[in-house]
C-alpha positions in Angstrom: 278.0 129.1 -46.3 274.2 128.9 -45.8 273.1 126.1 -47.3 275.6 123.7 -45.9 275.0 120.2 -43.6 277.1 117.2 -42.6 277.0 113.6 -43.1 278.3 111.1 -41.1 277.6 108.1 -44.2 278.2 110.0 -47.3 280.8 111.9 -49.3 279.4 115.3 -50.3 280.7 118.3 -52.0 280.2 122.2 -52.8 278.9 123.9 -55.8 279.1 127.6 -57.2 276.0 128.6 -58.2 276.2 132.6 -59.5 278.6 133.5 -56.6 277.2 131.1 -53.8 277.8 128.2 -52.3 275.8 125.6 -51.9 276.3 121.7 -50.4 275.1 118.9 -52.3 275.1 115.2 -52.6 275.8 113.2 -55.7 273.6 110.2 -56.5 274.1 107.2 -57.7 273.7 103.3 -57.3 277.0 103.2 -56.9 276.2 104.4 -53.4 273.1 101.8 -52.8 276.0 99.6 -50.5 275.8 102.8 -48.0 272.6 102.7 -47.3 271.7 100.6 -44.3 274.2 102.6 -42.7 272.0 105.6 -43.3 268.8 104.0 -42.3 271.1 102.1 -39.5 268.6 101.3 -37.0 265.5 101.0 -39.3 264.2 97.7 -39.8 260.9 98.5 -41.3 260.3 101.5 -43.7 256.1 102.0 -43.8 255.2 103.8 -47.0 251.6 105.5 -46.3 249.6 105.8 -49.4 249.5 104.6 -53.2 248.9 108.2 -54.9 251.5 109.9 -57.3 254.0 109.5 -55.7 253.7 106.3 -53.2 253.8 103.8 -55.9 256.9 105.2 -57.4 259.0 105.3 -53.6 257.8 102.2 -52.5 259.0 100.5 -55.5 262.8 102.4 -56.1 263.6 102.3 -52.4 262.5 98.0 -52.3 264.8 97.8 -55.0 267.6 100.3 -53.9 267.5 98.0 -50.4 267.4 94.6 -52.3 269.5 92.8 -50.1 269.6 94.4 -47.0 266.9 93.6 -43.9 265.2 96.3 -44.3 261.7 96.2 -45.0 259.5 98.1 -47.1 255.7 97.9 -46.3 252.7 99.9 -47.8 250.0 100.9 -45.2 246.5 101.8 -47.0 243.3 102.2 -45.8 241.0 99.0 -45.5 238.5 98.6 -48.6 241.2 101.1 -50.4 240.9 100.8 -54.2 244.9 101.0 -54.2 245.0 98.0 -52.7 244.7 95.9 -56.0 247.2 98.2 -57.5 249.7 97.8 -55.0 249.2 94.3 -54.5 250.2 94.0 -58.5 253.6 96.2 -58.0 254.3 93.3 -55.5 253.3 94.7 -52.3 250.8 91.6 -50.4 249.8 90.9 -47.2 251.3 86.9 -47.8 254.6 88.6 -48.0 254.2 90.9 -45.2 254.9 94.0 -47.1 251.0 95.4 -47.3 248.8 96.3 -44.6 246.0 98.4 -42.5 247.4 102.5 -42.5 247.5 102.7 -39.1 249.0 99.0 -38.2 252.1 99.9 -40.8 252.5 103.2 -39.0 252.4 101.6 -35.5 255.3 99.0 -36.7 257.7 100.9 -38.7 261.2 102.5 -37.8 260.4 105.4 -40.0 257.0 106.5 -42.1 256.6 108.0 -45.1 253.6 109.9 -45.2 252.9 109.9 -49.5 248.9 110.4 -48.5 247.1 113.5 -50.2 247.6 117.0 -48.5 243.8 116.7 -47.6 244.2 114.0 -46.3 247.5 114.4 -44.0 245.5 117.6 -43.0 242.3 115.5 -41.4 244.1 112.4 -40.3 247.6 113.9 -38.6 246.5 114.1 -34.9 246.0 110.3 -35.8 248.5 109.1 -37.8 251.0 111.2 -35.0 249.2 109.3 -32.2 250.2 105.9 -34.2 253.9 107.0 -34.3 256.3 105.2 -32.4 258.8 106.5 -29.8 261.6 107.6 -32.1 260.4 106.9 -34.9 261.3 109.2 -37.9 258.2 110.8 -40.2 259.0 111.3 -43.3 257.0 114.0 -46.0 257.8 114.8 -49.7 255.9 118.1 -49.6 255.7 120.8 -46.6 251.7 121.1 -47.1 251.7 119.8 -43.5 253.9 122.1 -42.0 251.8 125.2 -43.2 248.6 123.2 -41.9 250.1 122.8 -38.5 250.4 126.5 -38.0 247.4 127.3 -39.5 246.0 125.4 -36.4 248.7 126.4 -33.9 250.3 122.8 -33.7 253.6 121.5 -33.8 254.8 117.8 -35.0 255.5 115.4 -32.0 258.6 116.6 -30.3 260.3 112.9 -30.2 260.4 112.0 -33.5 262.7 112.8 -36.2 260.8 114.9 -38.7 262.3 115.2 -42.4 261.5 115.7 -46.4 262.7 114.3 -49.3 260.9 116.2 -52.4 261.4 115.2 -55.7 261.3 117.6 -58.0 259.0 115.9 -60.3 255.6 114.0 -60.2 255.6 110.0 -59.1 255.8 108.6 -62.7 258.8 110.3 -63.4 260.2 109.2 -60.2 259.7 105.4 -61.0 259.7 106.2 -64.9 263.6 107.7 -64.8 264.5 105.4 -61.8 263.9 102.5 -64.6 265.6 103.9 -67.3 268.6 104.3 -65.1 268.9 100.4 -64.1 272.4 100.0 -66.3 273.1 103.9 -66.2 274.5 105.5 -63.0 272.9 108.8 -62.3 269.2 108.3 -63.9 266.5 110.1 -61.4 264.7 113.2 -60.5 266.9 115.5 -58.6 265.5 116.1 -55.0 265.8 118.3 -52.1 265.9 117.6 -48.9 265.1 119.4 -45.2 265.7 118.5 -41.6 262.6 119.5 -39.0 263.2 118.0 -35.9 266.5 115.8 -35.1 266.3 114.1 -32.2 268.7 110.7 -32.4 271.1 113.3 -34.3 270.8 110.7 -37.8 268.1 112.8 -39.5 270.5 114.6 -41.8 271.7 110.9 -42.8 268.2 109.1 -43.6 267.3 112.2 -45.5 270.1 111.5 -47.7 269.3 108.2 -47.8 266.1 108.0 -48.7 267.0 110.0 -51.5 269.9 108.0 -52.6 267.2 105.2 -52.7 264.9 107.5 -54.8 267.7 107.8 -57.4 268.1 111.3 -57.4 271.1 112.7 -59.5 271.9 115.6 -56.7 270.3 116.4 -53.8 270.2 119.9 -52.2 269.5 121.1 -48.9 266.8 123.3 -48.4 264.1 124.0 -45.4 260.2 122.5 -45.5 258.7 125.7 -45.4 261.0 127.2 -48.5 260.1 124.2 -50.0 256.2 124.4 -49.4 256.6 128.1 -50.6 258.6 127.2 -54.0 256.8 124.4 -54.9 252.9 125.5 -54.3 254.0 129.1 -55.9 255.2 126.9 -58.7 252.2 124.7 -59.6 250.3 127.6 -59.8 252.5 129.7 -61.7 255.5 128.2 -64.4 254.8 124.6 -63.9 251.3 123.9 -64.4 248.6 126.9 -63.9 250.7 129.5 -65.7 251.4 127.1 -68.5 247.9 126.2 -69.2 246.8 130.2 -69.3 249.7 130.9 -71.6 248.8 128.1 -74.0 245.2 128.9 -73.9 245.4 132.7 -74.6 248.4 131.8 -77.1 246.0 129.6 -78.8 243.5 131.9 -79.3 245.9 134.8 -80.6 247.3 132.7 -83.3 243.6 131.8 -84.9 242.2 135.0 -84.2 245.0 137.3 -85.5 247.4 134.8 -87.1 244.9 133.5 -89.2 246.3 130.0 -88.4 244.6 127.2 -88.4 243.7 124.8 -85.3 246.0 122.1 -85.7 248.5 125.3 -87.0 247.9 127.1 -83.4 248.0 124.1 -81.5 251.6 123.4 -83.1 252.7 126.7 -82.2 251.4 127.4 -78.6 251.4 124.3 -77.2 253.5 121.7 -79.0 256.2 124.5 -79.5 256.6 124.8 -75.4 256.4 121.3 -74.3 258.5 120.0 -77.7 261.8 122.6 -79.5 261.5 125.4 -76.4 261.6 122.2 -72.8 264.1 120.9 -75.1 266.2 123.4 -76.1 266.2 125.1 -72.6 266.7 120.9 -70.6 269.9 121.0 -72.5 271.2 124.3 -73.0 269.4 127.0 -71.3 266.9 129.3 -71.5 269.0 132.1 -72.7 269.7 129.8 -75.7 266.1 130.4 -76.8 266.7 133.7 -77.6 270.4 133.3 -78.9 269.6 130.8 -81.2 266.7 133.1 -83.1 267.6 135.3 -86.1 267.5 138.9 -85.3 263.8 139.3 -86.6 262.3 136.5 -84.2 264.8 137.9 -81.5 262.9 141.3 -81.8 259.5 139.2 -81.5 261.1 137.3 -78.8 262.0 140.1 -76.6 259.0 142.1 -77.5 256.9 139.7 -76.0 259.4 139.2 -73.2 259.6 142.7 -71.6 255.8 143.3 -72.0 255.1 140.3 -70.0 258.0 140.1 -68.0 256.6 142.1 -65.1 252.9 141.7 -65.6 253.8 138.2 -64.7 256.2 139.2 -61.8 253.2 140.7 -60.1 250.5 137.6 -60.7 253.2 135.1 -59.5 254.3 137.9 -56.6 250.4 137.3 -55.3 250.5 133.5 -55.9 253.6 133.8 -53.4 251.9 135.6 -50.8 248.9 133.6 -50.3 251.0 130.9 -50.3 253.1 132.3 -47.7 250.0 133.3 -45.4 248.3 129.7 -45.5 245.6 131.1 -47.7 246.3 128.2 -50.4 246.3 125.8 -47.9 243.2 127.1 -46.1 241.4 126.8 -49.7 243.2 123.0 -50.6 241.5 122.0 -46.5 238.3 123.7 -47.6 238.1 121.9 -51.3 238.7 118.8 -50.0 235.6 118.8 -48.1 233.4 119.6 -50.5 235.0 117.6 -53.5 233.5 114.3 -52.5 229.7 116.3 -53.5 231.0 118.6 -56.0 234.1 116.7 -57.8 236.4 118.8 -60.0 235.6 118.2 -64.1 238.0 118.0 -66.6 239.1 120.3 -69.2 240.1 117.7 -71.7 236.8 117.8 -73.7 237.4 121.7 -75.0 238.0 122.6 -78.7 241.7 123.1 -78.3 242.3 119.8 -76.8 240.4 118.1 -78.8 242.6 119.1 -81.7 245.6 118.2 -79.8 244.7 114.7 -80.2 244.4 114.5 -83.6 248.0 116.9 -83.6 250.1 114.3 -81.6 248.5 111.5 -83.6 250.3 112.6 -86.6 253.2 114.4 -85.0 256.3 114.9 -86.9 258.8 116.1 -84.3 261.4 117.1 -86.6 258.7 119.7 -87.9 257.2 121.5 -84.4 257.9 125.3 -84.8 260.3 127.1 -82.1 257.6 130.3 -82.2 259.5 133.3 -81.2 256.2 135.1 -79.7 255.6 131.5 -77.4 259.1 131.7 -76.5 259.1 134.8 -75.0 256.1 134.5 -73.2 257.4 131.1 -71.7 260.7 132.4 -71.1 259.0 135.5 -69.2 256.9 133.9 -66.8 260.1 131.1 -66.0 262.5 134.5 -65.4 259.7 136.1 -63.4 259.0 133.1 -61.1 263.0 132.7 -60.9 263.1 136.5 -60.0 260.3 136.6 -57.2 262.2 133.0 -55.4 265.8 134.9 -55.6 264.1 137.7 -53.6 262.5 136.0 -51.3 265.7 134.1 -49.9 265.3 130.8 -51.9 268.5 129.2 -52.7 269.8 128.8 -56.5 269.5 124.9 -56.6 265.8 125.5 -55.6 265.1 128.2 -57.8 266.4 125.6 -60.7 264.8 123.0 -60.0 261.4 124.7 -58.9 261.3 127.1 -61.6 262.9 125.3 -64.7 264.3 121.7 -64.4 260.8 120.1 -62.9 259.1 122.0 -66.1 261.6 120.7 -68.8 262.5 117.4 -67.4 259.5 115.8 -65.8 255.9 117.6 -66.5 256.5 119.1 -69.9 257.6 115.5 -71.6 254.1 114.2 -70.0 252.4 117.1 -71.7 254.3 116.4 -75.0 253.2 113.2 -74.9 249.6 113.4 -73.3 248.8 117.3 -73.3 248.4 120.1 -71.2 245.2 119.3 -70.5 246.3 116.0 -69.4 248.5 117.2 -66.9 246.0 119.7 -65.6 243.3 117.0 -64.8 245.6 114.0 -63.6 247.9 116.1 -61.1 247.2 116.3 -57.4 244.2 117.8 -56.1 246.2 120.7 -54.5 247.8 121.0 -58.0 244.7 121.1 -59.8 242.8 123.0 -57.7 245.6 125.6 -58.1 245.7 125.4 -61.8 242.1 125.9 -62.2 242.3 129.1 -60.0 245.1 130.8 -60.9 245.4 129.5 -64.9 242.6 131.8 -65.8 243.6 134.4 -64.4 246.9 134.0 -66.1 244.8 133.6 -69.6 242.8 136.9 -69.0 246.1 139.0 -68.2 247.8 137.7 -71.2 245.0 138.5 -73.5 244.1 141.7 -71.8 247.8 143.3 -71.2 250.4 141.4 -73.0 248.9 140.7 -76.1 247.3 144.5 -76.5 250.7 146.0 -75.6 252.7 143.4 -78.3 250.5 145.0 -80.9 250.3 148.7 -80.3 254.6 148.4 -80.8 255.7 149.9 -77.4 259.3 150.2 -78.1 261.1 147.0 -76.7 262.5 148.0 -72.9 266.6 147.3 -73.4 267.3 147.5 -69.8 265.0 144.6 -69.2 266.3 142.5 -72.4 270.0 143.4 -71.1 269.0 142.1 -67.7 267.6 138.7 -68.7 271.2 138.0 -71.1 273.0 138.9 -68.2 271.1 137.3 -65.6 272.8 135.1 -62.9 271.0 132.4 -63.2 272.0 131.0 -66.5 275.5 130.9 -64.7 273.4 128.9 -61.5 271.7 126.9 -64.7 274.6 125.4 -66.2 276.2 124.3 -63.1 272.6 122.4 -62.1 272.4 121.3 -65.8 275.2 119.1 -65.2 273.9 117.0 -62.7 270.5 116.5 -64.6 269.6 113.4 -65.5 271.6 111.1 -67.2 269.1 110.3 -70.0 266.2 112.1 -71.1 262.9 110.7 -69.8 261.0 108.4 -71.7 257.3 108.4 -71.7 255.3 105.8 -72.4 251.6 106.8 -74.1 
């Protein structure tokens, strides 16, 4: 079995996903009372940072350990604007659960390092310094890792070293973690990867921290595959491929579909975030084309097979500078300069603006399920699916990476707030890949897809035969099942 691990705390079990197996762990706050025999040992858990994701894990893990003597503590920097914030979720110095960065880090059993990748890439040689003698680190994202051998450097060789990553941005974290107070099961699914494991109980405060999370399953995975899905991703499917799409799509549907604004908003990008996340979050994305009469099904897979591998080869570059460090060398670089030259937003465009006035008088029963954006979406998803399966990713990965973080966590924050939303309140190393690679996503849509949709090149059966027939909407259903337990709710 390759991906397969053993805990000594919790009951685990084994899922087929298209012909392999994989181990995973159940969530559940049913399985809360296990928990400070996962952390056994840890007294204090020091949560470093108040970004996307620090405010939602410091607050589900204090309540998951409600009860226990364990500690959770937030370390910031002094003068930090978080500060206030954190000191509002709870989190005061009076109660001994907020402090100086480095004085949490110097006092806790096991640190969770939630800072930003910049960040974690100039301050590391301190915050490892600060570390104490078997202590564990803890990271939700491998940025680090690649960083570390970009310079030639290793973490400190006695401490644990592991990740918890959930597949979805902070607020969903905290937002489905709420929702799931009276329902078992409520959470962003997460993986998990072991580094270093020095006591022999990394495996088991892994699992635990993401119990405490409230993740519905947790898979195994390693930090570097996880580093390599999830950069790949937010450039291509989940945020930087999305925003070309929608802004080429756009375009198209004024241009040549003599639509107007508010029609072509409706169609590009309240189509894929509303009727298409949906229909593929709770049935798949071969439903999309199944559920289409046979004349959008010919539009459908038109679009499909044109784009198909156009896509396969943007998101196949993506990949590789991913793979090299080149993203990560560019993230290190950015940071630098961003406190000079900040990033702008995209928000104040003419499609976005019409977006506004769009969800303002939104109808949802009435967003069109356009067979043209559907194939295009479902393209680049089965592209970016395609490139992880061949470079070794697991199935559970692929999933989540490539499909379940886009329907179940982003795409209902771009339903409710936009695209453009997303694209300019992500994290910087998110951003700065969506404003890199979207473009580029925009111009080979306009400039390939679209021109070969409209000369009528006969639609390639193969490649429509091989998308019905693809494994992974066997490896979909399985993971479906142990989505969350309620759709997410967000607030406006």
């Amino acid at each position: 079995m390759q991906w397969d691990f053993n805990s000594k705390v919790f009951e685990t079990e084994v899922i087929d996903l298209a012909g392999t197996q994989e181990r995973i762990l159940r969530g559940g706050r049913d399985r809360f009372h296990l928990l400070p025999k996962a952390f056994e040992g840890i007294k204090q858990i020091g949560v470093i940072g108040w970004g996307s994701q620090g405010p939602a894990q410091a607050q589900n893990l204090r309540e998951s350990l409600e009860g226990t003597d364990i500690r959770v503590k937030i370390g910031l920097r002094p003068g930090s604007a978080s500060m206030a914030q954190a000191r509002a979720a709870g989190f005061t110095e009076d109660n001994g659960t907020l402090g100086e960065m480095y004085d949490v880090i110097r006092a806790s059993d096991m640190v969770l390092l939630l800072i930003s990748d910049a960040a974690q890439a100039d301050n590391y040689k301190e915050i490892f310094a600060a570390l104490r003698p078997g202590a564990t680190l803890g990271l939700s994202h491998g940025f680090l890792l690649q960083h570390l051998e970009n310079e030639g450097t290793t973490f400190p060789p006695d401490n644990n070293v592991i990740a918890v990553c959930p597949k979805g941005m902070g607020p969903s974290v905290r937002r489905l973690y709420e929702q799931g107070r009276d329902l078992n099961g409520a959470g962003i699914n997460s993986s998990f990867a072991v580094v270093q494991n020095v006591d022999g109980k990394a495996t088991d405060q892994a699992l635990g921290w993401s119990i405490a999370l409230g993740s519905p399953y947790t898979f195994m995975t390693t930090l570097k595959n996880e580093y390599k899905s999830d950069v790949s991703g937010e450039r291509a499917v989940l945020l930087g491929a999305v925003h070309g799409a929608v802004e080429a799509l756009f375009r198209r549907f004024i241009q040549s579909g003599g639509m107007t604004d508010a029609e072509a908003f409706k169609n590009s990008v309240e189509s894929i975030t509303g009727p298409i996340s949906k229909t593929i979050s709770h049935e798949g994305i071969l439903s999309l084309y199944q559920s289409l009469d046979d004349d959008d099904q010919l539009k459908f897979a038109r679009m499909y097979t044109l784009a198909y591998p156009i896509f396969n080869g943007l998101i196949m570059e993506i990949y590789d500078d991913v793979e090299c460090g080149n993203e990560v060398r560019s993230v290190v670089s950015a940071g630098k300069r961003l406190s000079e030259f900040p990033m702008g937003n995209i928000a104040g465009t003419r499609m976005w603006r019409v977006g506004e006035s769009v969800r303002a008088e939104r109808d949802e029963n009435n967003i069109p399920l356009h067979p043209e954006t559907a194939g295009l979406y479902a393209a680049l998803m089965m592209a970016q699916v395609d490139l992880l399966l061949s470079k070794g990713h697991s199935y559970s990965e692929i999933c989540n990476e490539s499909i379940i973080e886009a329907v179940d966590s982003l795409n209902p924050y771009m339903h409710a707030r936009g695209v453009d939303y997303m694209v300019d309140n992500c994290s910087t190393t998110a951003r700065l890949g969506a404003r890199k690679w979207g473009p580029r996503f925009d111009h080979i849509i306009e400039q390939e897809v679209f021109t070969g949709f409209d000369s009528n090149i006969d639609i390639d059966e193969n490649r429509i035969q091989a998308f019905v027939q693809h494994p992974v909407h066997q490896a979909l259903r399985v993971c479906s099942e142990l989505r969350p337990s309620v759709d997410i709710s967000v607030g406006i």
